[in-house]
C-alpha positions in Angstrom: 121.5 4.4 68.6 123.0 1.0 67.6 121.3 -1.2 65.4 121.1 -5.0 64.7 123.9 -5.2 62.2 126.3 -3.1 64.2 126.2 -5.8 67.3 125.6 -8.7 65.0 129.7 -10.0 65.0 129.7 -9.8 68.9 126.4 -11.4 69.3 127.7 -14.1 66.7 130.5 -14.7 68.4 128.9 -14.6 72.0 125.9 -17.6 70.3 128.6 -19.6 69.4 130.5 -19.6 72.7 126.6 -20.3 74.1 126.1 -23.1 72.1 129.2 -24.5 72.6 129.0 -24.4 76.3 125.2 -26.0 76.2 127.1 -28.8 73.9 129.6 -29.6 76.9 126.6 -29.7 78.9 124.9 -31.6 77.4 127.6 -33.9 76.8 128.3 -34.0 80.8 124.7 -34.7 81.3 125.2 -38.3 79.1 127.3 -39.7 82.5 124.3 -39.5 84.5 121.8 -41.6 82.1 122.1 -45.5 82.2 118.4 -46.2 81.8 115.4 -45.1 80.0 114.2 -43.6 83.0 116.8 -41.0 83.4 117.0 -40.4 80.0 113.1 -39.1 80.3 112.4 -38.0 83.4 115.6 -37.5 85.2 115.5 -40.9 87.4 112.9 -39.3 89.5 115.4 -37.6 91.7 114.8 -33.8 90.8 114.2 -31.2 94.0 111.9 -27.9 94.2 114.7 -25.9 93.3 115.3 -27.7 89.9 111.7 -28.6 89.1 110.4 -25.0 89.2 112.8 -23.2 87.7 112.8 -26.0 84.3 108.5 -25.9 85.0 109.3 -21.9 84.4 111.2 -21.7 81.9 110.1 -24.6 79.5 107.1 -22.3 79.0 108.8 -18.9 79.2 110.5 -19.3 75.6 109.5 -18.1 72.2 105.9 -17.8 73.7 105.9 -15.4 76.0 109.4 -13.4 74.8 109.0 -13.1 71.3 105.4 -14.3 69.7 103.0 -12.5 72.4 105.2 -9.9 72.7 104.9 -9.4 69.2 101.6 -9.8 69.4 100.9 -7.0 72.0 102.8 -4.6 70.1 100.1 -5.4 67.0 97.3 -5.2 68.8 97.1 -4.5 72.2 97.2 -6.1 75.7 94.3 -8.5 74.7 96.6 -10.8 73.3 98.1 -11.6 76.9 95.0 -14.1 77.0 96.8 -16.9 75.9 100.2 -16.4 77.2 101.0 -15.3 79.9 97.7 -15.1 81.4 96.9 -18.2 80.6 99.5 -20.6 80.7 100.6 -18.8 84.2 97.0 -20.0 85.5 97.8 -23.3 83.6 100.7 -24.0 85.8 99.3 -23.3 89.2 96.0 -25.4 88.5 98.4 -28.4 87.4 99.9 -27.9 90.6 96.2 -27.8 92.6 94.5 -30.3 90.8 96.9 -33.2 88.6 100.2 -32.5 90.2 100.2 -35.0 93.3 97.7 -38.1 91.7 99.9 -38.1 88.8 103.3 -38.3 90.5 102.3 -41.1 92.9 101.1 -43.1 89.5 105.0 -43.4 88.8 104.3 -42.8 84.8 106.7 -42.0 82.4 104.6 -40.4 79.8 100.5 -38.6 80.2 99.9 -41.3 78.0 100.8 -44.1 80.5 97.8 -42.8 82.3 95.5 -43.1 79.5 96.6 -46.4 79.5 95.9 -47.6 83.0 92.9 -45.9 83.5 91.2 -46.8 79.8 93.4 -49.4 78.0 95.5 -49.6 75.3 93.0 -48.2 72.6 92.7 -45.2 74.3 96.9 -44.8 75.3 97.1 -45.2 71.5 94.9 -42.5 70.5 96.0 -39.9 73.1 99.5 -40.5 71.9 98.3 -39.6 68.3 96.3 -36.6 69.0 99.3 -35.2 71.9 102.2 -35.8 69.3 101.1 -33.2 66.6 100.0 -31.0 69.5 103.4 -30.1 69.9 104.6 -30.1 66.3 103.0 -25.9 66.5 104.4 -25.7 69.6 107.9 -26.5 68.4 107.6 -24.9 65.2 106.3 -21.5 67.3 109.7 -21.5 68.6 111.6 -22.4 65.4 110.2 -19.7 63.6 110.4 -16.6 66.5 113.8 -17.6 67.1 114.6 -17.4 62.9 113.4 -14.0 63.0 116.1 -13.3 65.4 118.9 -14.4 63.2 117.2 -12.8 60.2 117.0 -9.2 62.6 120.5 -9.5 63.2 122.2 -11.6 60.8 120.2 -11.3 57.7 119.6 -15.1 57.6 116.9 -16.2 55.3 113.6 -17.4 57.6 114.2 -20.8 55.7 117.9 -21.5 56.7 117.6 -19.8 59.8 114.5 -22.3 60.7 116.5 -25.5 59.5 119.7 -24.3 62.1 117.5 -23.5 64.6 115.2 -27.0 64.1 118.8 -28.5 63.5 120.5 -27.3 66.7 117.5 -28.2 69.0 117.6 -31.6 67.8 121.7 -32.3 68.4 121.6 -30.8 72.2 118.2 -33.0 73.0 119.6 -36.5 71.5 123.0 -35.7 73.9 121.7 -34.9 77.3 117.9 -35.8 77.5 115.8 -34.5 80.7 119.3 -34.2 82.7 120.8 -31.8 80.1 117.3 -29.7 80.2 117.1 -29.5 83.5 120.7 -28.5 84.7 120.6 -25.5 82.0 117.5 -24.2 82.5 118.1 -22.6 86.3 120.5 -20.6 85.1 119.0 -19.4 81.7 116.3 -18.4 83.6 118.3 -16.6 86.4 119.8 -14.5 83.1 116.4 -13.8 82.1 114.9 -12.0 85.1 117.9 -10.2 85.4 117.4 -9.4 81.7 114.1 -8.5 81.8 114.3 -6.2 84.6 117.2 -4.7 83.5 115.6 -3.8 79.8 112.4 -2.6 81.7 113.7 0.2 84.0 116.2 1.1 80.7 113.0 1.5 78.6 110.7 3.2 81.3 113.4 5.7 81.8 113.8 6.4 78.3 109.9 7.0 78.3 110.2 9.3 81.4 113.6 11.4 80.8 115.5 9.5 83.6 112.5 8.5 86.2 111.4 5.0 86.0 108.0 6.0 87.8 107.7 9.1 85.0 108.0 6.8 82.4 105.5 4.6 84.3 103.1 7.0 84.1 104.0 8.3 80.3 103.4 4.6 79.3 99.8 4.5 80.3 98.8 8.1 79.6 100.1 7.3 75.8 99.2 4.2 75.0 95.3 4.4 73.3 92.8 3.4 75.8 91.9 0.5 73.5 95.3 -1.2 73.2 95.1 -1.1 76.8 92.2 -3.0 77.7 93.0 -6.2 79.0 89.7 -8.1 78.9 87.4 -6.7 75.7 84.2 -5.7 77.0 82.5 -3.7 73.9 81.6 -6.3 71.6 80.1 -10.3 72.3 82.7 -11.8 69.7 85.9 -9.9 70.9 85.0 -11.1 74.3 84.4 -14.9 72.7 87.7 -14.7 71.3 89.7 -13.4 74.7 87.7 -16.2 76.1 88.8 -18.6 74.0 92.8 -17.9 74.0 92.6 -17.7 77.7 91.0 -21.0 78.0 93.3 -22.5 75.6 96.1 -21.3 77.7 94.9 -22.1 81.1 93.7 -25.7 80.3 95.1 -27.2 76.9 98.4 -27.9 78.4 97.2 -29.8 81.5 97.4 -32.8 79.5 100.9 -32.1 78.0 103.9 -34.2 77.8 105.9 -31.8 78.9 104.4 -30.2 81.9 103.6 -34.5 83.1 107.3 -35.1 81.9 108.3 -32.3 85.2 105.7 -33.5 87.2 106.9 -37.3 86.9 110.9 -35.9 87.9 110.5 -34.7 90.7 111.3 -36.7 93.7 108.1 -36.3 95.5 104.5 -35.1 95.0 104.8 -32.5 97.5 107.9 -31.1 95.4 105.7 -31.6 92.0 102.5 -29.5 93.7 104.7 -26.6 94.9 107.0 -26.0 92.1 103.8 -26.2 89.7 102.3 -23.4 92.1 105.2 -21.4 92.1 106.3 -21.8 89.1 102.7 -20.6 87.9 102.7 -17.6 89.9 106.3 -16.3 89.2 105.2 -16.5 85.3 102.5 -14.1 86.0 105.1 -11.9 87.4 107.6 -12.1 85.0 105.1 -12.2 81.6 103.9 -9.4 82.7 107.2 -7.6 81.8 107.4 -8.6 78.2 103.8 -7.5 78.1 104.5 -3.8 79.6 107.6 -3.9 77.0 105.7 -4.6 73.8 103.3 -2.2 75.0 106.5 0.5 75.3 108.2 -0.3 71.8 105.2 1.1 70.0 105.7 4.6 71.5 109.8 4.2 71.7 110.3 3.4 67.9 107.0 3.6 65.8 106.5 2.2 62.6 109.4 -0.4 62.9 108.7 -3.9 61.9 106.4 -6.4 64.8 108.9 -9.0 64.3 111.2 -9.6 67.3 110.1 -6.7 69.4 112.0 -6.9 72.5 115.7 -7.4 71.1 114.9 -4.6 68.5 114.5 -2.8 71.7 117.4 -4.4 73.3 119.6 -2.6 70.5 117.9 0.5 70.4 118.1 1.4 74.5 120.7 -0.9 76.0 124.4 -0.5 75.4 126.3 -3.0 73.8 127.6 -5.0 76.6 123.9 -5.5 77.8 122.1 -5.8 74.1 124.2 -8.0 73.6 123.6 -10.2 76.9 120.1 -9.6 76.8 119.6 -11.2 73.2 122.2 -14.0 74.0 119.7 -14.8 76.7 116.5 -14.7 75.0 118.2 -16.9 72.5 119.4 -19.0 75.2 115.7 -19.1 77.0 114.2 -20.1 73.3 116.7 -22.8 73.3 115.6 -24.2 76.1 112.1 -24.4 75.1 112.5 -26.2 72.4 114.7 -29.0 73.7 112.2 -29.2 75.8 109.4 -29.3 73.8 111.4 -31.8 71.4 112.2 -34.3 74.1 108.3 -34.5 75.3 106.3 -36.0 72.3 109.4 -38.1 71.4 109.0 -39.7 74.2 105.4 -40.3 74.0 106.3 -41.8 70.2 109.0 -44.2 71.8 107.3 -45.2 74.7 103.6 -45.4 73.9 103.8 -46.0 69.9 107.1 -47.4 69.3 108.3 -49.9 72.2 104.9 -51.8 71.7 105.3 -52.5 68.3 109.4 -53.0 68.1 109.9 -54.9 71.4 113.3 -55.7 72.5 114.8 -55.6 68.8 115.8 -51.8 69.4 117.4 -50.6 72.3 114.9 -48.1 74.4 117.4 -45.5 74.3 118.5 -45.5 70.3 113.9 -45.5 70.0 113.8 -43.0 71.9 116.6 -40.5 70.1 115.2 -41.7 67.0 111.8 -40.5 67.8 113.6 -37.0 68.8 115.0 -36.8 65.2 111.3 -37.6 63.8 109.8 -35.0 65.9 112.0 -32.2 65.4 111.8 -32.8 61.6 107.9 -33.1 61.3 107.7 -29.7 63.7 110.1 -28.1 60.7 107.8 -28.9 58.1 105.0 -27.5 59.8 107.4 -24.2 60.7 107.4 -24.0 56.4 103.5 -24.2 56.1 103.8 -20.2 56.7 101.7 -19.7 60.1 102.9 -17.1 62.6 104.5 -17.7 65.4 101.4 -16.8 67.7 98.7 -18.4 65.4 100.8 -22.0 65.8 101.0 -21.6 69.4 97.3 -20.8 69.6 96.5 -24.1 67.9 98.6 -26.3 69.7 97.1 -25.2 73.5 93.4 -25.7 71.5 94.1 -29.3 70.4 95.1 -30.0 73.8 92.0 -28.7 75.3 89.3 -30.6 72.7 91.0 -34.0 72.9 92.5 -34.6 76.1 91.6 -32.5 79.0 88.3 -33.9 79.8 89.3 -37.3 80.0 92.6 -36.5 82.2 90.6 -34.8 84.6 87.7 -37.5 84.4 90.1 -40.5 84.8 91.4 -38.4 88.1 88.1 -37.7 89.5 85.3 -39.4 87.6 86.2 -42.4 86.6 84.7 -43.6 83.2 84.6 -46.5 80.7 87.2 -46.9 78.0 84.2 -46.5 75.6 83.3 -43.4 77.3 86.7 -41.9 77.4 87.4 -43.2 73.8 84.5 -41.3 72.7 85.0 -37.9 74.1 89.1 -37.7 72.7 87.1 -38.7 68.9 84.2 -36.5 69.2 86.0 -33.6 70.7 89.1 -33.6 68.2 86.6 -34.5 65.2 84.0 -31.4 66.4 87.1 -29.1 66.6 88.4 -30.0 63.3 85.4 -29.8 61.3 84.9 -25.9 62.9 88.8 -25.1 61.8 88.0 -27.0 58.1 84.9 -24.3 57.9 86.4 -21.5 59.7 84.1 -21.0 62.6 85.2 -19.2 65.4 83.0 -20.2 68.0 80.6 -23.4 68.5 78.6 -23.8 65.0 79.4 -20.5 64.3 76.6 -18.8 66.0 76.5 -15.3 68.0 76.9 -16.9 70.9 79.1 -16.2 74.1 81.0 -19.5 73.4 84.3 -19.7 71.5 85.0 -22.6 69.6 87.6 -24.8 71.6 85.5 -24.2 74.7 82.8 -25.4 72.5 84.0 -28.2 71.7 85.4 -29.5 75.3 81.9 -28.8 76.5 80.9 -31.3 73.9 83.7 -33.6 74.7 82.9 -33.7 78.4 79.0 -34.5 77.7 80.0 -37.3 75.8 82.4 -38.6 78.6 79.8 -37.9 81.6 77.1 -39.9 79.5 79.3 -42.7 79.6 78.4 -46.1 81.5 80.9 -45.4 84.9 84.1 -47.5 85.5 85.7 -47.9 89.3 89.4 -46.2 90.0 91.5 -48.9 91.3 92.3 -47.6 95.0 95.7 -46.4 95.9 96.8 -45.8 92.4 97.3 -42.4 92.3 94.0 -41.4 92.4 93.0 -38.1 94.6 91.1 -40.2 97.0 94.4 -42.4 97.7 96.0 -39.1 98.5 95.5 -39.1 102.4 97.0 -42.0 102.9 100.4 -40.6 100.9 100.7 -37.2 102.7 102.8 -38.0 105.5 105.4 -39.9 103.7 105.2 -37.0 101.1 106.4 -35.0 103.7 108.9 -36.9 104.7 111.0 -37.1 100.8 110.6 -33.6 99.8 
């Protein structure tokens, strides 16, 4: 069987021919950016066929490949919740209910919106509570992918997290959304071709040749508990499942980076579809990790949960393949977190920074600053110790308490700036006084109601008692969208 150290000079060498490819990339990528605009979101010009695929696989890094799989294989497939149940339902209702108001609004950042609909208070106080949002959400992906180079290479967690947090910061300031973009179709094509490569390897090594054997043997030994998707036995197990999945499915809607995809593409016919799609092909394809993590327990018991599926990479492919299968999760990893760097820098540039500087600092040198700031803040939250999963948990969660309710309310029920105001300070404050004492669900009572959904309820009550405010007309707004259809139509 080979091991880690035995492929580690040929995956070495393979990351460093990787790397330096997504450098000349990235480099390529500069010729197309002469404004601010294509620096952020791609000059607006992106089709279906880009704007899925970088939808798909911004999400599909560290997340679902490493963390949840991880996760599974500890304990069970009630971890899924989050990711990819979740964030695989997160995608398609972006596409069904933000996708096409938000693209005709021509923003360059969510908090752009917050700032027409509410005023500059409020754009300045969703900018603070979105920015450390993602500072988990980048760290997640800093610290899965250090495992990897401590599995194979023996790399230290803390060095491995500074080259990791160091590389994701060098390819982001060079290309910017173009660079993202044009790598991600093709990291994900190596992915599916990855994962369902590794999945009939494993399910044949589970059923002595036959793929529908090892099917079979999968299921019949797995415990029944490890298999149960949705907990049924006990209230507070089912509060918790709640609770990720609701995390998952809504506390992205506001993001950065899921607006930052929306606002590329060159129509909001395009953004609609390739948030639909996109949603429902990560389904399909998180599913596999799932079913993997799941396998790796029976296939080799007792290793360590840390980097589950390129430990089983090395154990059941051959070289030529464990080696291409690791170079691509790497690769996939990678892409989130350029991804995830470039989105709250922008939303410090734009909304925080270009206010307050003016014209005495070019747009572009603010906004590469601001990716240098927030790929350094995410690395010292990598160091405060959390795992992988439990900094991706709290990342969707602070999205859901601060800034869903008035997204969706600014789209749909338009409130005051008071009103909105007071839902991002009452939800975020209610949230953080439960995670200060520890409570797990709302006031930390038996009750069927887990503690982020707790405190959105409590956000939205707060914005629905608020004196009402009128939605300028044709601004984006769903009840302008009739009157945009046909020429919809016509761009994509």
């Amino acid at each position: 069987m080979t091991t880690p150290q035995t492929l580690a000079p040929i995956i070495g060498t393979t990351i460093v021919l990787y790397v330096a490819l997504m450098i000349v990339i990235a480099g390529r990528s500069r010729r197309r950016i002469a404004s601010v605009e294509d620096y952020v979101v791609a000059g607006r010009r992106l089709p279906f066929w880009l704007v899925m695929p970088t939808l798909l696989a911004t999400w599909f890094g560290a997340g679902t490949m490493l963390a949840v799989s991880d996760e599974v294989r500890a304990r069970g497939l009630g971890a899924a919740a989050l990711d990819p149940i979740g964030a695989g339902v997160c995608l398609i209702l972006a596409g069904l209910l933000i996708a096409a108001p938000l693209w005709r609004m021509r923003l360059l950042t969510v908090p752009d919106f917050f700032a027409r609909r509410f005023g500059r208070p409020a754009e300045i106080l969703a900018s603070v509570l979105m920015v450390p949002a993602y500072f988990g959400w980048i760290a997640a992906q800093y610290v899965a992918l250090a495992g990897i180079l401590q599995l194979f290479f023996g790399i230290d967690m803390v060095w491995g997290t500074a080259l990791v947090a160091a590389f994701g910061a060098l390819y982001t300031l060079m290309g910017g959304m173009w660079a993202v973009t044009l790598t991600d179709a093709v990291q994900l094509s190596l992915v599916v071709v990855g994962l369902v490569v590794m999945l009939v390897v494993v399910l044949m090594g589970l059923g002595d040749g036959s793929v529908s054997d090892g099917w079979s043997e999968l299921f019949a030994s797995t415990p029944a508990e490890r298999q149960r998707l949705i907990p049924t036995e006990s209230l507070g197990e089912l509060a918790g499942w709640i609770g990720l999945f609701c995390a998952g499915a809504l506390g992205n809607l506001p993001g950065q980076d899921l607006g930052q995809r929306i606002f590329a593409a060159r129509s909001a016919g395009v953004a609609r579809a390739a948030c639909v799609v996109a949603g429902l092909l990560y389904l399909s394809l998180g599913a596999i990790p799932v079913l993997l993590a799941l396998a790796a327990d029976l296939l080799i018991p007792g290793a360590h949960e840390q980097a589950t599926l390129p430990l089983l990479a090395t154990a059941f492919l051959t070289p030529p393949l464990a080696v291409l299968f690791v170079v691509t999760v790497i690769s996939v990893v990678l892409s989130t977190i350029d991804s995830a760097i470039l989105s709250p820098a922008t939303v410090v540039a734009q909304n925080l920074l270009r206010p307050t500087v003016g014209d005495r600092v070019d747009l572009l040198r603010l906004n590469r600053l601001a990716v240098l700031g927030v790929a350094a803040s995410s690395l010292a939250v990598a160091y405060a110790g959390e795992s992988a999963f439990s900094l991706l948990e709290s990342s969707y969660e602070l999205g859901l308490v601060s800034l869903l309710v008035p997204l969706l309310g600014g789209l749909y029920l338009p409130r005051s700036q008071a009103a909105a105001l007071a839902s991002m300070i009452v939800g975020t404050g209610t949230w953080l006084l439960h995670m200060g004492l520890g409570w797990e669900t709302l006031l930390a009572v038996d009750a069927p109601l887990p503690m982020g959904l707790g405190c959105a309820a409590i956000a939205a009550t707060v914005y629905l008692l608020g004196p009402r405010a009128t939605s300028p007309s044709g601004d984006g707004s769903p009840a302008s969208e009739d009157r945009s259809d046909s020429a919809d139509a016509q761009r994509s």
